[in-house]
C-alpha positions in Angstrom: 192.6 109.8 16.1 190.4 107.8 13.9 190.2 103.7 14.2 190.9 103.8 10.7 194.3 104.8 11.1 197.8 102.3 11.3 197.5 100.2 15.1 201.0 101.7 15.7 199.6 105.4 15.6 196.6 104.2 17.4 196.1 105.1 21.6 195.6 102.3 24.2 192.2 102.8 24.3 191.9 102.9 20.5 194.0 99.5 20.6 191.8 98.3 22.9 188.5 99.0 21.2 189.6 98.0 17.9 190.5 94.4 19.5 187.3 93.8 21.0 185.3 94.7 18.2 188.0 92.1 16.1 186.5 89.8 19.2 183.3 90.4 18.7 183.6 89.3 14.7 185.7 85.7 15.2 184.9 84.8 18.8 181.2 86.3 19.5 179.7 84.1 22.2 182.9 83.9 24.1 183.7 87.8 24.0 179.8 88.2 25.4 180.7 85.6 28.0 183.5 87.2 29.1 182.1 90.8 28.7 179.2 89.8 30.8 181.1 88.4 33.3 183.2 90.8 34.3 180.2 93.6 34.0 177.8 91.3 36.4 180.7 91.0 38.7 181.5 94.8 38.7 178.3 95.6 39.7 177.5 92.8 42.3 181.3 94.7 43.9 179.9 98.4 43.0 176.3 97.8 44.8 178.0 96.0 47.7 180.3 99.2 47.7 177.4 101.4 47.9 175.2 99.4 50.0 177.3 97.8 52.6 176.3 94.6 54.6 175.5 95.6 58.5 175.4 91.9 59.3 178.7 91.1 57.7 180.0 94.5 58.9 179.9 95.6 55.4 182.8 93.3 53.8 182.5 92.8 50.3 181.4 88.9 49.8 183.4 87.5 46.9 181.2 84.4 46.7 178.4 86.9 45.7 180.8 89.0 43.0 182.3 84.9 41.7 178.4 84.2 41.3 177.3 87.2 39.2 180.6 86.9 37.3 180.1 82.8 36.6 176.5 83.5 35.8 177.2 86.0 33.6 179.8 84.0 32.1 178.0 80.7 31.8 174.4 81.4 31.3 173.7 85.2 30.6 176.1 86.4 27.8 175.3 83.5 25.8 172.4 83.0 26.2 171.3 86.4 25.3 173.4 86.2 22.5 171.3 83.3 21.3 168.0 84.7 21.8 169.0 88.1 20.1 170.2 85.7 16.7 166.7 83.7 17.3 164.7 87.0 17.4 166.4 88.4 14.6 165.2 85.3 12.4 161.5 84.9 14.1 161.1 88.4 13.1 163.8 90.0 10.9 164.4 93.5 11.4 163.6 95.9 8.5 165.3 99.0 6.7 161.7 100.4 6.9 160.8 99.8 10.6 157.5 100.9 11.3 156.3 101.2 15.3 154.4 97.6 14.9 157.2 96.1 14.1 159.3 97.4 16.6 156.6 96.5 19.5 156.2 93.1 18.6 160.0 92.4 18.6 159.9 93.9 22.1 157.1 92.3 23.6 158.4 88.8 22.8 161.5 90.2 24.7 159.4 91.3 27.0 156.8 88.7 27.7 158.9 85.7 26.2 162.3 85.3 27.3 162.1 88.0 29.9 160.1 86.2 32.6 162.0 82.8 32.2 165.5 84.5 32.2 164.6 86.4 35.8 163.3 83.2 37.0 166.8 81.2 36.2 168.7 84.1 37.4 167.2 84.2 40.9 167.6 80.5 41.3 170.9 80.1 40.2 172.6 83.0 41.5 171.2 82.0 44.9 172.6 78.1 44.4 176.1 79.7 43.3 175.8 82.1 46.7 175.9 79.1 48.7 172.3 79.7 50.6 170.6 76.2 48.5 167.7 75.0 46.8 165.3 76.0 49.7 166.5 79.6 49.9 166.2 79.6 46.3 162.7 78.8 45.4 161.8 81.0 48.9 163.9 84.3 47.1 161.7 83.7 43.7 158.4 83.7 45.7 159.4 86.7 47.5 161.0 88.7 44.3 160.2 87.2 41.3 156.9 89.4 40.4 158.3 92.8 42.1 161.6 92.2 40.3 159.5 91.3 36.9 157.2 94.1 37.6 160.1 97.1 38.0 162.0 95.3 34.9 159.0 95.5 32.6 158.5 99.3 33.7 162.1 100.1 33.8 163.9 98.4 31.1 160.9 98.0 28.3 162.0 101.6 26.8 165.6 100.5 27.0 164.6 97.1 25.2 162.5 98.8 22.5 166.1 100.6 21.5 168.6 97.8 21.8 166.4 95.1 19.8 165.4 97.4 17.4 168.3 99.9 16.4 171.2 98.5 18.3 173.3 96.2 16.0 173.0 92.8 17.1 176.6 92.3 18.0 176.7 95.2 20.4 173.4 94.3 22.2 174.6 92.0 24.5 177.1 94.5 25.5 174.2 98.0 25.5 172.1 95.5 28.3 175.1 94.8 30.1 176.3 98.6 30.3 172.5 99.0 31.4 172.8 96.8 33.8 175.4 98.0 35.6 174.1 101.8 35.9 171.0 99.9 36.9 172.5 97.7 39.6 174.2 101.1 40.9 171.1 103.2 40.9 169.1 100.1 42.5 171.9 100.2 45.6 172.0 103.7 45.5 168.0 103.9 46.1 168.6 100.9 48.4 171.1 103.2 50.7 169.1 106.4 50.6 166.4 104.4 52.1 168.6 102.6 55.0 169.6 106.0 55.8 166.4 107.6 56.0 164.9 104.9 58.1 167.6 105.1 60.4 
């Protein structure tokens, strides 16, 4: 079945799609928000799920899950809805793209708002968490460059494709897709290490 045809013929998950996408038109930064929210908070649960806590006896912390899902909420969807309008009027993409022009759009991803965002994301997830201000500016001296570091490596490619041929209302939604697989892959490593260090 097509998305073309009547919304009576249509399937649940043809309903479903063809509502969100309706979101994404007349309410765009609150479908991100929400979008992101629930994505941030699916894979602060899946990588707690993977990786249990031995010093919590591996409960799942819901303070942790409510902080990636209010983050995502508040600060990321938006926000990266912003930037991805501001980009797109700094440096308007073109029918013709050559490789220049898709670099540059990237590195200002990459060297601009990348750095600032990881930087506001370690501090306030740690505030929301509960641990304080302290705790805070200690976790971005001790992650903030290895964190920036793998994220430049990692998600640079993955950048290059979503600000350059993803369309700008679905790019909020292709990071936070990536995201997730990321977070899982992250606890995944994270567990195959515990294990073999056991």
């Amino acid at each position: 079945m097509s998305l073309s045809k009547d919304k009576g013929e249509q399937n649940p998950l043809e309903k479903a799609l063809a509502a969100y996408i309706e979101a994404l038109q007349t309410k765009p930064v609150l479908t991100k928000a929400v979008t992101s929210g629930c994505i941030s908070a699916i894979g602060s649960l899946v990588s707690q799920l993977i990786v249990p806590n031995p010093a919590n006896g591996g409960k799942i912390v819901w303070r942790s899950v409510a902080a990636y899902a209010a983050f995502g909420f508040v600060v990321s969807g938006p926000l990266i809805h912003k930037f991805y309008i501001l980009l797109d009027k700094m440096m308007p993409p073109k029918k013709e793209k050559t490789a220049l022009d898709g670099i540059k759009r990237v590195v200002v991803d990459r060297l601009v708002f990348a750095p600032p965002f990881l930087l506001l994301f370690l501090y306030v997830i740690t505030i929301l968490e509960g641990q304080g201000h302290q705790a805070a500016i200690a976790r971005i001296r001790e992650s903030f460059f290895p964190v920036l570091k793998l994220n430049l490596q990692v998600w640079t490619v993955f950048q290059y494709v979503n600000v350059n041929y993803v369309p700008p209302k679905y790019r909020v939604l292709f990071g936070n897709a990536l995201a997730l697989i990321w977070s899982v892959f992250v606890a995944s490593k994270r567990r195959k290490m515990a294990l073999a260090n056991k």
